[in-house]
PDB file of N, CA, C and O in Angstrom:
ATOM      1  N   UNK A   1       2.789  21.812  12.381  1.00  0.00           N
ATOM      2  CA  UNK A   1       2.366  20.543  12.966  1.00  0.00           C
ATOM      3  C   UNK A   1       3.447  20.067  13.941  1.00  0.00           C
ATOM      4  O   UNK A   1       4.638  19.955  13.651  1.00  0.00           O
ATOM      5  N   UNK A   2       2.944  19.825  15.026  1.00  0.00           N
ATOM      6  CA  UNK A   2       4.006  19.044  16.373  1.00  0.00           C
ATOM      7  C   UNK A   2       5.049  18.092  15.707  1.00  0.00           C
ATOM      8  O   UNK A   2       5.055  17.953  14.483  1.00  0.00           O
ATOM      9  N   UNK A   3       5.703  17.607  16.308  1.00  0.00           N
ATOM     10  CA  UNK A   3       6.375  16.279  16.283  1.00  0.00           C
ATOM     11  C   UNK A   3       5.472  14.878  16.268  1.00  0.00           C
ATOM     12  O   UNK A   3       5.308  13.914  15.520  1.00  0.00           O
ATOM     13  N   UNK A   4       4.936  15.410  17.693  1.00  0.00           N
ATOM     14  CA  UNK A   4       3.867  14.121  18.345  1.00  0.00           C
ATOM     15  C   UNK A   4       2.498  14.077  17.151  1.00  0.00           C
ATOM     16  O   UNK A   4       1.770  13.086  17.079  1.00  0.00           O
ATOM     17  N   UNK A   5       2.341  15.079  16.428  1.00  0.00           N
ATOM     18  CA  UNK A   5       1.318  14.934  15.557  1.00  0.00           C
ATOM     19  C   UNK A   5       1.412  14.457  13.740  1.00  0.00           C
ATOM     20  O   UNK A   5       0.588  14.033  12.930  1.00  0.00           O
ATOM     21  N   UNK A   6       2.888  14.805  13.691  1.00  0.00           N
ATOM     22  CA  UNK A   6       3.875  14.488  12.788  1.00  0.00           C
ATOM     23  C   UNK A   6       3.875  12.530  12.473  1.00  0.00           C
ATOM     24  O   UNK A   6       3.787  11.796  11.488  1.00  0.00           O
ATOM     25  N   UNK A   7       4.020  12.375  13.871  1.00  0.00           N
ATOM     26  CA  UNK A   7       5.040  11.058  13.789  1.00  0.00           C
ATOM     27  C   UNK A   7       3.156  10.610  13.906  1.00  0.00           C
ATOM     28  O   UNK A   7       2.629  10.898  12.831  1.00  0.00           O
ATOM     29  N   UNK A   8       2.454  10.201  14.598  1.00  0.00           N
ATOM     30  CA  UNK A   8       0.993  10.048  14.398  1.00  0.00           C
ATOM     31  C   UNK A   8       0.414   9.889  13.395  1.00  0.00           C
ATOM     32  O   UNK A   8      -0.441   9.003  13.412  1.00  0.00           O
ATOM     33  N   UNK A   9       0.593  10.557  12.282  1.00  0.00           N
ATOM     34  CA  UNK A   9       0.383  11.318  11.196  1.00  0.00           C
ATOM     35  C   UNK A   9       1.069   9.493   9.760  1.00  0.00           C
ATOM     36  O   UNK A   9       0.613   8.731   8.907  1.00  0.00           O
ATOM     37  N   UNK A  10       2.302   9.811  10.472  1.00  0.00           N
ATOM     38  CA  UNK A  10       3.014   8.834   9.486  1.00  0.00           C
ATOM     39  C   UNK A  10       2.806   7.124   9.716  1.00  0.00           C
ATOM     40  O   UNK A  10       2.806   6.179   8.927  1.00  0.00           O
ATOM     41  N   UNK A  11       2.604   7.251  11.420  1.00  0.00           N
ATOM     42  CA  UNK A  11       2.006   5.704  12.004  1.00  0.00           C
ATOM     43  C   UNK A  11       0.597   5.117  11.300  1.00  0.00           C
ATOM     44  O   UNK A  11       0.331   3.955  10.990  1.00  0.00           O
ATOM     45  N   UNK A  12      -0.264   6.415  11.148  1.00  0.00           N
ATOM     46  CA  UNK A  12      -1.255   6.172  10.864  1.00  0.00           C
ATOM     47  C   UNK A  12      -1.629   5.237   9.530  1.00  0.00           C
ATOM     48  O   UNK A  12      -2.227   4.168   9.399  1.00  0.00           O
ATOM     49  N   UNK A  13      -0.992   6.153   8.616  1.00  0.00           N
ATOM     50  CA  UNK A  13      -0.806   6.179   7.171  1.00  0.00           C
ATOM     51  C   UNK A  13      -0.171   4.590   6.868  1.00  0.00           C
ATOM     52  O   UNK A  13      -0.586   3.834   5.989  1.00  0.00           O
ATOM     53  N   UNK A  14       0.848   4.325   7.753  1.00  0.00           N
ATOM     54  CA  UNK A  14       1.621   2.622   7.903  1.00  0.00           C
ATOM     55  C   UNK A  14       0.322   1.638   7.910  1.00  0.00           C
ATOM     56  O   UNK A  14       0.196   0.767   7.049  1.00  0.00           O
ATOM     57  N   UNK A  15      -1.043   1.926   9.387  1.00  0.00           N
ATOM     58  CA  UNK A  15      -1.741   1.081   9.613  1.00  0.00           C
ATOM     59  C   UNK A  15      -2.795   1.331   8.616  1.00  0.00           C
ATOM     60  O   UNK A  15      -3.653   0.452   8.534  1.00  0.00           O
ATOM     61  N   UNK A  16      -2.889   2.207   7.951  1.00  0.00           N
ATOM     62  CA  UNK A  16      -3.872   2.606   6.979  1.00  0.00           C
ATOM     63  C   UNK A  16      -5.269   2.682   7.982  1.00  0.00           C
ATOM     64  O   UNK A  16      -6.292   2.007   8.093  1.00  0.00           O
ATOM     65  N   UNK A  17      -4.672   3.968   8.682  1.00  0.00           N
ATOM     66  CA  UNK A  17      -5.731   4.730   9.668  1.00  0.00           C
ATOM     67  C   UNK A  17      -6.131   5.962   9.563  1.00  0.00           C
ATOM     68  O   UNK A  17      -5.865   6.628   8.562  1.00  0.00           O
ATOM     69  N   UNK A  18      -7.010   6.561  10.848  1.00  0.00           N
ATOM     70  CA  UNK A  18      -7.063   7.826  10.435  1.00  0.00           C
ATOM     71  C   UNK A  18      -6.039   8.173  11.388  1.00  0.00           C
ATOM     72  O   UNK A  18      -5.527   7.232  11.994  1.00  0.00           O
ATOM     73  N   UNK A  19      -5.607   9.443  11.660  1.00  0.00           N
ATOM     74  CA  UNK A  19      -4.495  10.391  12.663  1.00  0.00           C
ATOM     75  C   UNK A  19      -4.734  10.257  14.035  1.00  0.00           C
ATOM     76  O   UNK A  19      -3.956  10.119  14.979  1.00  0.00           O
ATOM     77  N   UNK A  20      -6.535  10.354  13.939  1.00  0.00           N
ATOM     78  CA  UNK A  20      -6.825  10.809  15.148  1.00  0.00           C
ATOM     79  C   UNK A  20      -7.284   9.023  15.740  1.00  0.00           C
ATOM     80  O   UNK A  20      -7.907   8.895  16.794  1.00  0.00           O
ATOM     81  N   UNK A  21      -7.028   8.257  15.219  1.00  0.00           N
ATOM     82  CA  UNK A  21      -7.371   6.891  15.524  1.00  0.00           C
ATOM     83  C   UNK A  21      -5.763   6.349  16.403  1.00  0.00           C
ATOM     84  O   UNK A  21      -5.674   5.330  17.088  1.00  0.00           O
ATOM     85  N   UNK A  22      -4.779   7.213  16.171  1.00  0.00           N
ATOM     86  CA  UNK A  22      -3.677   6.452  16.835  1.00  0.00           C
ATOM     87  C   UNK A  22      -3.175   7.369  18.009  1.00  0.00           C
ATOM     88  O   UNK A  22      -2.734   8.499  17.795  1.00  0.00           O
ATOM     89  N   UNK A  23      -3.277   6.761  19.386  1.00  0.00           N
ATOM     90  CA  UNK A  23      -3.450   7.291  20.406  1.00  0.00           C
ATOM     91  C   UNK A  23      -2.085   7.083  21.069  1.00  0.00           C
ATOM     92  O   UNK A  23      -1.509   6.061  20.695  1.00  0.00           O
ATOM     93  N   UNK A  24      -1.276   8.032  22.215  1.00  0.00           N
ATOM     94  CA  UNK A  24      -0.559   7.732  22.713  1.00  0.00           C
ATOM     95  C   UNK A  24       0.100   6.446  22.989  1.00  0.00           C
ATOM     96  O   UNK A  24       1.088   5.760  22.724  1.00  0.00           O
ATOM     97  N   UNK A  25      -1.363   6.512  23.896  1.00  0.00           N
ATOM     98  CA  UNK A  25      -1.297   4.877  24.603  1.00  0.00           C
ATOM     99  C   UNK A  25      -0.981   3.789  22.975  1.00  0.00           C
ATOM    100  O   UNK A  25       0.100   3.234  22.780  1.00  0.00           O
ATOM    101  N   UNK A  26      -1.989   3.713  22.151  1.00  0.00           N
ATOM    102  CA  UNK A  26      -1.195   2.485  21.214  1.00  0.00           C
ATOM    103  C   UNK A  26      -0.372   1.760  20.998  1.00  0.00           C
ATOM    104  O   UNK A  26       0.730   2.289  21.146  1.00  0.00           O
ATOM    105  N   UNK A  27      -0.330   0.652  20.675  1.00  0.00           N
ATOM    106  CA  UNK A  27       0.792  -0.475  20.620  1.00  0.00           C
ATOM    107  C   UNK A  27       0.786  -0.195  19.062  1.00  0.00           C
ATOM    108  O   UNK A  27      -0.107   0.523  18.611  1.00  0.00           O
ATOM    109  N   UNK A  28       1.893  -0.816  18.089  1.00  0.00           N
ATOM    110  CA  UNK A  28       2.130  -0.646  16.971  1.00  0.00           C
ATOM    111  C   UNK A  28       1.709  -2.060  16.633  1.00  0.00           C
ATOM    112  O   UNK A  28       1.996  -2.483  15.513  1.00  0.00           O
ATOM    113  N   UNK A  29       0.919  -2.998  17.670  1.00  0.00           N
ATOM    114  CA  UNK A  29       0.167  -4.227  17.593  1.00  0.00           C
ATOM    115  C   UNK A  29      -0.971  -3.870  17.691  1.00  0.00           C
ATOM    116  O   UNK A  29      -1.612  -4.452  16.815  1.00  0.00           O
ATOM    117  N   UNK A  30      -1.628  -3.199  18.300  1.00  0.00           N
ATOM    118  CA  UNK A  30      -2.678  -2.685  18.585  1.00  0.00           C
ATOM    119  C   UNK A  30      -3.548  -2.016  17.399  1.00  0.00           C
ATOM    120  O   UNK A  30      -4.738  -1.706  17.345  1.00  0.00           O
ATOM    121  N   UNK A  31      -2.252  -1.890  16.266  1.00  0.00           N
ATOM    122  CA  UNK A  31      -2.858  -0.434  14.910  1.00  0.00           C
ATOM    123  C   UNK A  31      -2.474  -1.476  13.925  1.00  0.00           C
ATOM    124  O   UNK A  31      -2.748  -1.266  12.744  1.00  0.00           O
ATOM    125  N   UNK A  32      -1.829  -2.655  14.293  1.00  0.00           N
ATOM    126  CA  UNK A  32      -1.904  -3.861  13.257  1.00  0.00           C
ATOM    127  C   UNK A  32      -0.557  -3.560  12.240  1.00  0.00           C
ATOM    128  O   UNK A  32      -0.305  -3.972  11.108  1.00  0.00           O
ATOM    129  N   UNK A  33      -0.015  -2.902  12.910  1.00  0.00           N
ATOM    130  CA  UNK A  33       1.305  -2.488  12.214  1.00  0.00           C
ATOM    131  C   UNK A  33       2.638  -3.784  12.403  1.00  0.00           C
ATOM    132  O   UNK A  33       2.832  -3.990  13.601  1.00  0.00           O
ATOM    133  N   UNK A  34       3.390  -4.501  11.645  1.00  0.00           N
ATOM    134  CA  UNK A  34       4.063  -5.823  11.835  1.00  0.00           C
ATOM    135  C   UNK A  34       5.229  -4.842  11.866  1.00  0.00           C
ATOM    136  O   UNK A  34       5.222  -3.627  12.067  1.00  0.00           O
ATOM    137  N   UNK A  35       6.298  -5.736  11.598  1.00  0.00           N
ATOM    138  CA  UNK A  35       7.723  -5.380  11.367  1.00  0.00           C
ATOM    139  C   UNK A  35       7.817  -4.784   9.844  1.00  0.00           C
ATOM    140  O   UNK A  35       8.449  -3.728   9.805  1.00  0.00           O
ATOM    141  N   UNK A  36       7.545  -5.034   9.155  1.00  0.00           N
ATOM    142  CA  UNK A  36       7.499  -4.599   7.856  1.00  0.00           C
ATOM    143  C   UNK A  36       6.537  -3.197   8.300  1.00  0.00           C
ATOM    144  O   UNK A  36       7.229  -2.198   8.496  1.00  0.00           O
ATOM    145  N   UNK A  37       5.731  -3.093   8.398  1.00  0.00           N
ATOM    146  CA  UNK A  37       4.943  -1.491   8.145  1.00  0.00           C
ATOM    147  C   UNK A  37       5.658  -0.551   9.608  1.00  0.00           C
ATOM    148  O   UNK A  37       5.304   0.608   9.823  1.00  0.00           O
ATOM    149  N   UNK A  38       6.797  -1.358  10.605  1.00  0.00           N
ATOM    150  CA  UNK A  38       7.712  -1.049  11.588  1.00  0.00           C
ATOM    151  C   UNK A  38       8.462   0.025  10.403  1.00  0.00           C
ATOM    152  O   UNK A  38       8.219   1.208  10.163  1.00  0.00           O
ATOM    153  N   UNK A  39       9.388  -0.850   9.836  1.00  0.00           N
ATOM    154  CA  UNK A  39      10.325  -0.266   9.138  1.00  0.00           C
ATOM    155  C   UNK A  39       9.822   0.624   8.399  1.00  0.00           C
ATOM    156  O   UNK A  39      10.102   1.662   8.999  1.00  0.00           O
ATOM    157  N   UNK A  40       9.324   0.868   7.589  1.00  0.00           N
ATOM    158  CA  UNK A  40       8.339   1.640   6.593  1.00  0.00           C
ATOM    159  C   UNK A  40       8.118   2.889   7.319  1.00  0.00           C
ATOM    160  O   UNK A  40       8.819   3.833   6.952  1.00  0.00           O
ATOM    161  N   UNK A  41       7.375   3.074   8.175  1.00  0.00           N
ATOM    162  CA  UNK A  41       7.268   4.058   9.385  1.00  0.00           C
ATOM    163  C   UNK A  41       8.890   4.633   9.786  1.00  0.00           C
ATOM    164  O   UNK A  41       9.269   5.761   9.471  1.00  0.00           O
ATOM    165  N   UNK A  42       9.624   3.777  10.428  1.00  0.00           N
ATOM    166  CA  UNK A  42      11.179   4.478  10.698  1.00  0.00           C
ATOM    167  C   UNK A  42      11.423   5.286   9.600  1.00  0.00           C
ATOM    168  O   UNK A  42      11.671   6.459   9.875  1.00  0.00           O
ATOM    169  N   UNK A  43      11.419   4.896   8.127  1.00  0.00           N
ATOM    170  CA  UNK A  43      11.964   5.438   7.474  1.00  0.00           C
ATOM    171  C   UNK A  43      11.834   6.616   7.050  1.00  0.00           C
ATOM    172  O   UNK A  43      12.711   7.419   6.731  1.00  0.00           O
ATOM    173  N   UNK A  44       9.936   6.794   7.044  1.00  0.00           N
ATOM    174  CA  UNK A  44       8.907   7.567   6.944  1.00  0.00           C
ATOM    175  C   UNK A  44       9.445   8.763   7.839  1.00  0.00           C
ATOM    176  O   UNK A  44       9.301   9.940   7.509  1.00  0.00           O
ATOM    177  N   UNK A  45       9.971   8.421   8.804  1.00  0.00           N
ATOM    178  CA  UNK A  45       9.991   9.231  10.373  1.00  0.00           C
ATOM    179  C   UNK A  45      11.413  10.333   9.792  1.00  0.00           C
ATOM    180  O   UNK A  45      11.559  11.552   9.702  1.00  0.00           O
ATOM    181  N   UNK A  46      12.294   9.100   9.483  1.00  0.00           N
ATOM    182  CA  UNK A  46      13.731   9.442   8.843  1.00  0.00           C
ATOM    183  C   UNK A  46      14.011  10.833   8.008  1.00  0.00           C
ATOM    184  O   UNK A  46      14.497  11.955   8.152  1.00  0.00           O
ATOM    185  N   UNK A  47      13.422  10.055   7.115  1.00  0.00           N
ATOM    186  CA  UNK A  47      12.688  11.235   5.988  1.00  0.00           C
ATOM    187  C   UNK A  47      12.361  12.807   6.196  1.00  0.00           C
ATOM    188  O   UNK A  47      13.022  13.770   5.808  1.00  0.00           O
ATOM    189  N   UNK A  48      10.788  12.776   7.136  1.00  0.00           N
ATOM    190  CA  UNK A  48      10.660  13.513   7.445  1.00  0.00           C
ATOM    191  C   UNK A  48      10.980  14.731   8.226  1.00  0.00           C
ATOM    192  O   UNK A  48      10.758  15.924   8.020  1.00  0.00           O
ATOM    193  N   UNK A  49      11.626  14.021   9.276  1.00  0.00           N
ATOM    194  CA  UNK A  49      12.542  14.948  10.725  1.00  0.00           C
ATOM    195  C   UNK A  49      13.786  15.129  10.113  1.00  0.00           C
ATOM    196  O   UNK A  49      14.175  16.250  10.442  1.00  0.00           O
ATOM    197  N   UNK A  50      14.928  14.369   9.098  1.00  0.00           N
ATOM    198  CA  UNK A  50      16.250  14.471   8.437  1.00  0.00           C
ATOM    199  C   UNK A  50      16.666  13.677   9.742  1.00  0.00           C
ATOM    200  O   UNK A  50      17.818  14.015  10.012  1.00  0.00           O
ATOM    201  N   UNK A  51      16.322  13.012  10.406  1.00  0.00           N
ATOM    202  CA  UNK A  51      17.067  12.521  11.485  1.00  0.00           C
ATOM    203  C   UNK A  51      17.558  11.015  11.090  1.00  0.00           C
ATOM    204  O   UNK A  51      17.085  10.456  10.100  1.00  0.00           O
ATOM    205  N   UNK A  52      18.676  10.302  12.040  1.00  0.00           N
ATOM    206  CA  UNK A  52      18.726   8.507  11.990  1.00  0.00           C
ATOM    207  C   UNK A  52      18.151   8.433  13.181  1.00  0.00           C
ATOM    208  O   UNK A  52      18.033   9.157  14.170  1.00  0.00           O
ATOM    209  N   UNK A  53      17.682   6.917  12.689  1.00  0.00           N
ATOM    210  CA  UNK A  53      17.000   6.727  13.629  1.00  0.00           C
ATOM    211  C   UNK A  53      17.801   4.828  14.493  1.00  0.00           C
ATOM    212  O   UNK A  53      17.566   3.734  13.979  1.00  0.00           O
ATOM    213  N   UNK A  54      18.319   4.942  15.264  1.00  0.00           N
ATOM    214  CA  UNK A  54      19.093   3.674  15.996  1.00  0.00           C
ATOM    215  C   UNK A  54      18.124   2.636  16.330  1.00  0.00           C
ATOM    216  O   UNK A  54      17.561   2.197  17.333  1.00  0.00           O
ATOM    217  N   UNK A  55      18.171   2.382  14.798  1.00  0.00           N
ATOM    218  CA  UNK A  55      16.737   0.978  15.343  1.00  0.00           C
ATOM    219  C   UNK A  55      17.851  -0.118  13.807  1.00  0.00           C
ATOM    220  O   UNK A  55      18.458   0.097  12.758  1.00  0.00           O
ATOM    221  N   UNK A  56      17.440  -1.341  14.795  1.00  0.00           N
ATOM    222  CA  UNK A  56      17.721  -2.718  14.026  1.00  0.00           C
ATOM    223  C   UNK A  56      16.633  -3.744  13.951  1.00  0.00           C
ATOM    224  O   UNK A  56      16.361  -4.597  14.796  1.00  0.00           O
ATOM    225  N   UNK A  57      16.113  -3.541  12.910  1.00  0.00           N
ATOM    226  CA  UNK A  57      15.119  -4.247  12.250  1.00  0.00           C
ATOM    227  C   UNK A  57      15.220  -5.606  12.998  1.00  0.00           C
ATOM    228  O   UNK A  57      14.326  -6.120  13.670  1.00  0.00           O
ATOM    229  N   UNK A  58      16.688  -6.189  12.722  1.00  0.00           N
ATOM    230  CA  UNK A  58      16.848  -7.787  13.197  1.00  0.00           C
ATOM    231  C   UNK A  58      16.697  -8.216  14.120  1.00  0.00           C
ATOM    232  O   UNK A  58      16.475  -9.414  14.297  1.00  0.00           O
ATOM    233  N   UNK A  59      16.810  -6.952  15.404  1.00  0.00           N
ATOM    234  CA  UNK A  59      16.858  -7.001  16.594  1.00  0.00           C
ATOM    235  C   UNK A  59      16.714  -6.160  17.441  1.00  0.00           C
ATOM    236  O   UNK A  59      17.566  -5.820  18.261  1.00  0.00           O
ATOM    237  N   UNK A  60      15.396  -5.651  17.306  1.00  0.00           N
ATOM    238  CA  UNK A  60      14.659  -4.314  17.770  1.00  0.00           C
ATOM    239  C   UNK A  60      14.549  -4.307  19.341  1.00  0.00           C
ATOM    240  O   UNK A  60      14.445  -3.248  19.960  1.00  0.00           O
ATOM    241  N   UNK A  61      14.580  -5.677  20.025  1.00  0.00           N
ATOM    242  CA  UNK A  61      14.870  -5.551  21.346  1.00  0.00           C
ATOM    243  C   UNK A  61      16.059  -5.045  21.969  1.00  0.00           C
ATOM    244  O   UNK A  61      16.257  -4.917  23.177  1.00  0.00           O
ATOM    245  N   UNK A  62      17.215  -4.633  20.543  1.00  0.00           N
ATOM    246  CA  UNK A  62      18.646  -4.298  21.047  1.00  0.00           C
ATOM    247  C   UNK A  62      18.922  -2.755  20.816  1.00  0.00           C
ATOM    248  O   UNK A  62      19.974  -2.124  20.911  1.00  0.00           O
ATOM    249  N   UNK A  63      17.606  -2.338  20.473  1.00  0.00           N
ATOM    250  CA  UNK A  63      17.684  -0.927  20.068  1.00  0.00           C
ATOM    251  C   UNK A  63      17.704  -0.156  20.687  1.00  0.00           C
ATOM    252  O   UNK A  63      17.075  -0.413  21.714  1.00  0.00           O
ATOM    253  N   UNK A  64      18.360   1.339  20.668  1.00  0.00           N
ATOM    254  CA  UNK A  64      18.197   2.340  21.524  1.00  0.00           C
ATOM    255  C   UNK A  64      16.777   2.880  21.385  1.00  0.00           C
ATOM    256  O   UNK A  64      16.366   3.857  22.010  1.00  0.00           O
ATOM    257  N   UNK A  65      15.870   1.975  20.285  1.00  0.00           N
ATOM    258  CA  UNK A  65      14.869   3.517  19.753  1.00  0.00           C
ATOM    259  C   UNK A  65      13.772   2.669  20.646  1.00  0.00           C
ATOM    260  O   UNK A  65      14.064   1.473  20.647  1.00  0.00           O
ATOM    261  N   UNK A  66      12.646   2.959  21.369  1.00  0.00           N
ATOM    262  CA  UNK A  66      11.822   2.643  22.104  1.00  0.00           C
ATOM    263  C   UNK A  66      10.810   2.281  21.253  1.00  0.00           C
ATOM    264  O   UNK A  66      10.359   3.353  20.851  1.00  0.00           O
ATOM    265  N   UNK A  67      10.242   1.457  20.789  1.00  0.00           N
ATOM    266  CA  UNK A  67       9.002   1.322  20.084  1.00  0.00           C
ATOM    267  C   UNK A  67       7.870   0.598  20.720  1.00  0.00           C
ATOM    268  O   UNK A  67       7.136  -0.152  20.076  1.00  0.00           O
ATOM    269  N   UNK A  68       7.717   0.863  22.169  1.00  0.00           N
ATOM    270  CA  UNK A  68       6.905   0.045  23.073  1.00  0.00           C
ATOM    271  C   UNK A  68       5.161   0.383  22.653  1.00  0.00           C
ATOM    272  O   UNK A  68       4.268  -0.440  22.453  1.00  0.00           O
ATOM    273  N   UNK A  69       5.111   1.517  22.624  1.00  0.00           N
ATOM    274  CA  UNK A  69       3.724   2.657  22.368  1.00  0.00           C
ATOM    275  C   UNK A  69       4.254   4.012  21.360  1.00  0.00           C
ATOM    276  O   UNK A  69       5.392   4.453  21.201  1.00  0.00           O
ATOM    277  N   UNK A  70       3.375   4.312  20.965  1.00  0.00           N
ATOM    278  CA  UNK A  70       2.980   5.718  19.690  1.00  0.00           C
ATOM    279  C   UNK A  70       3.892   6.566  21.253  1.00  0.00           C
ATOM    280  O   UNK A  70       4.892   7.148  20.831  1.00  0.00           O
ATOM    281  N   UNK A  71       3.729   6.737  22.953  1.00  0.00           N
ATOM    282  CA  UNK A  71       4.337   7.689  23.187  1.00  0.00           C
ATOM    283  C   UNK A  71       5.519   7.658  22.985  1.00  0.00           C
ATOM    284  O   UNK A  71       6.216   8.598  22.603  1.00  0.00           O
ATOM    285  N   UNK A  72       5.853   6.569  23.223  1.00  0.00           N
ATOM    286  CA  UNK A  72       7.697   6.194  23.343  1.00  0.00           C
ATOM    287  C   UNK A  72       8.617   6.482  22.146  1.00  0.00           C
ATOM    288  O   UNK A  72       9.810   6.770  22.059  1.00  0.00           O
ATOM    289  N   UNK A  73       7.576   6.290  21.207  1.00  0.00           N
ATOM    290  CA  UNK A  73       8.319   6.448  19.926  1.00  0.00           C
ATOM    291  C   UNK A  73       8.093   8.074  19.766  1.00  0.00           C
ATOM    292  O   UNK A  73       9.198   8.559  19.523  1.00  0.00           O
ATOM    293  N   UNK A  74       7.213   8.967  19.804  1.00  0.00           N
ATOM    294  CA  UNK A  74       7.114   9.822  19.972  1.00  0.00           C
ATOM    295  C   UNK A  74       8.461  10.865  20.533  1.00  0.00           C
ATOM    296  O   UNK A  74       9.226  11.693  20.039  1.00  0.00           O
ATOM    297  N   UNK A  75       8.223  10.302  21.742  1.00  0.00           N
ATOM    298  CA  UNK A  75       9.626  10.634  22.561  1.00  0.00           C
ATOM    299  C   UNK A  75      10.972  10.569  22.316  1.00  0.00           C
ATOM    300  O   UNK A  75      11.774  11.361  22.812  1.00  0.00           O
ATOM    301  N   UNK A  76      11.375   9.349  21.316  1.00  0.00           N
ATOM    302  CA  UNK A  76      12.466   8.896  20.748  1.00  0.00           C
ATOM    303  C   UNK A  76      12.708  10.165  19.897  1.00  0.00           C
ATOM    304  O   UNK A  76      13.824  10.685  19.909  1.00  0.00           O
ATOM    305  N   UNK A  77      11.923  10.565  19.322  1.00  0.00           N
ATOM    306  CA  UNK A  77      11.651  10.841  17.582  1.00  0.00           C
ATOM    307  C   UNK A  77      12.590  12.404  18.425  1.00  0.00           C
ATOM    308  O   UNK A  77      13.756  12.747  18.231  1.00  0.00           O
ATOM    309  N   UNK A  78      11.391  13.155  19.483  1.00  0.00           N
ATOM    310  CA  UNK A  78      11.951  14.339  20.077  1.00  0.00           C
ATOM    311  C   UNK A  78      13.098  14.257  20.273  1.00  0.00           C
ATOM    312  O   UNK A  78      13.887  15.201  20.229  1.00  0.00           O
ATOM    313  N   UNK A  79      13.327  13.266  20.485  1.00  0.00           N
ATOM    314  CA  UNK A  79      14.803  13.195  21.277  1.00  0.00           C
ATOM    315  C   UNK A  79      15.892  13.392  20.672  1.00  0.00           C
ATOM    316  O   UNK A  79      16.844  14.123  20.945  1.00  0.00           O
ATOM    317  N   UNK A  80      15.635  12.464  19.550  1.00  0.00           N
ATOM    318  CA  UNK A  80      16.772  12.374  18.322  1.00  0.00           C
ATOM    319  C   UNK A  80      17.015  13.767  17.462  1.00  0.00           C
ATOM    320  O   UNK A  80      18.000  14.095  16.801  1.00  0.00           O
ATOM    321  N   UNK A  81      15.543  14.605  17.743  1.00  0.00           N
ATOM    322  CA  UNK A  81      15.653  16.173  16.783  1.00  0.00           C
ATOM    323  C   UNK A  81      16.341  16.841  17.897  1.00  0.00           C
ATOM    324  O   UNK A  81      17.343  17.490  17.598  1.00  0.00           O
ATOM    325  N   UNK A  82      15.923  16.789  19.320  1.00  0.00           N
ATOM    326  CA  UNK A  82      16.882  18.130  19.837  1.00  0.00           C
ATOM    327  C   UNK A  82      18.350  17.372  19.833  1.00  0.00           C
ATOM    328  O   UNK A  82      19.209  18.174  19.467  1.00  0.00           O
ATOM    329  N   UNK A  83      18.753  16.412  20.053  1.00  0.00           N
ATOM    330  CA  UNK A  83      20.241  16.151  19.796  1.00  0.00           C
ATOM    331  C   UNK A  83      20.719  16.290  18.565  1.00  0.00           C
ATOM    332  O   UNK A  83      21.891  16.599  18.345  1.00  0.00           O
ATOM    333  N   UNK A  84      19.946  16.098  17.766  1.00  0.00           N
ATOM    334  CA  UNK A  84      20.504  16.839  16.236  1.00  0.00           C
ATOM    335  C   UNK A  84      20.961  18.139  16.331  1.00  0.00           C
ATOM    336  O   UNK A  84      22.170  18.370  16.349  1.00  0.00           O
ATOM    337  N   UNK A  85      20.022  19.130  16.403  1.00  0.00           N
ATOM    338  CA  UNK A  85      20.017  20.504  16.641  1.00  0.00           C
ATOM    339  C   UNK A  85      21.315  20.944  17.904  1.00  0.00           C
ATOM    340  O   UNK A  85      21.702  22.111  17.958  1.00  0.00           O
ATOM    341  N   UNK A  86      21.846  19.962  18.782  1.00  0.00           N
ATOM    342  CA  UNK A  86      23.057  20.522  18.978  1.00  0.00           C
ATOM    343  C   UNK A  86      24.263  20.058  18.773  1.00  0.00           C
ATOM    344  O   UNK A  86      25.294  20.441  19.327  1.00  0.00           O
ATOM    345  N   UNK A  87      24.125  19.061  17.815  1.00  0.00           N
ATOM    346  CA  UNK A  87      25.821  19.271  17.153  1.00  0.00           C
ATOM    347  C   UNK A  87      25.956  20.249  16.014  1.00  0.00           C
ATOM    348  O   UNK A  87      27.057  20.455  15.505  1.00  0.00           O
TER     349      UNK A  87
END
């Protein structure tokens, strides 16, 4: 299973959706997901990939991690595994 289908996969499950119901484009407002099923999901993400993830709950506008749309976060998620993979 992808990344992008991975992390989809775990968003979904947050909004209590189906997989194929959460689309690129999506807002994590859009799938009715708050700050609480936010975090839940990071962790979910955490978990799964072994990765951290540079997000502050308190102040998610100060974050490196993009959580604008399902792509961005998507993208984050990639991002954070190939920089893992080279240290």
């Amino acid at each position: 299973m992808s990344v992008s289908d991975t992390t989809k996969r775990i968003i979904a499950e947050q909004a209590m959706l189906e997989p194929e119901d959460v689309t690129d484009e999506s807002t994590l407002e859009d799938l009715g997901i708050d700050s609480l099923g936010l975090v839940e999901s990071i962790f979910a993400i955490e978990e799964e990939f072994d990765i951290q993830v540079p997000f502050n709950a308190n102040a998610p506008e100060e974050s490196d991690f993009d959580v604008s749309s399902v792509a961005s976060i998507v993208a984050a998620v990639e991002g954070l595994i190939a920089a893992q993979k080279t240290t």
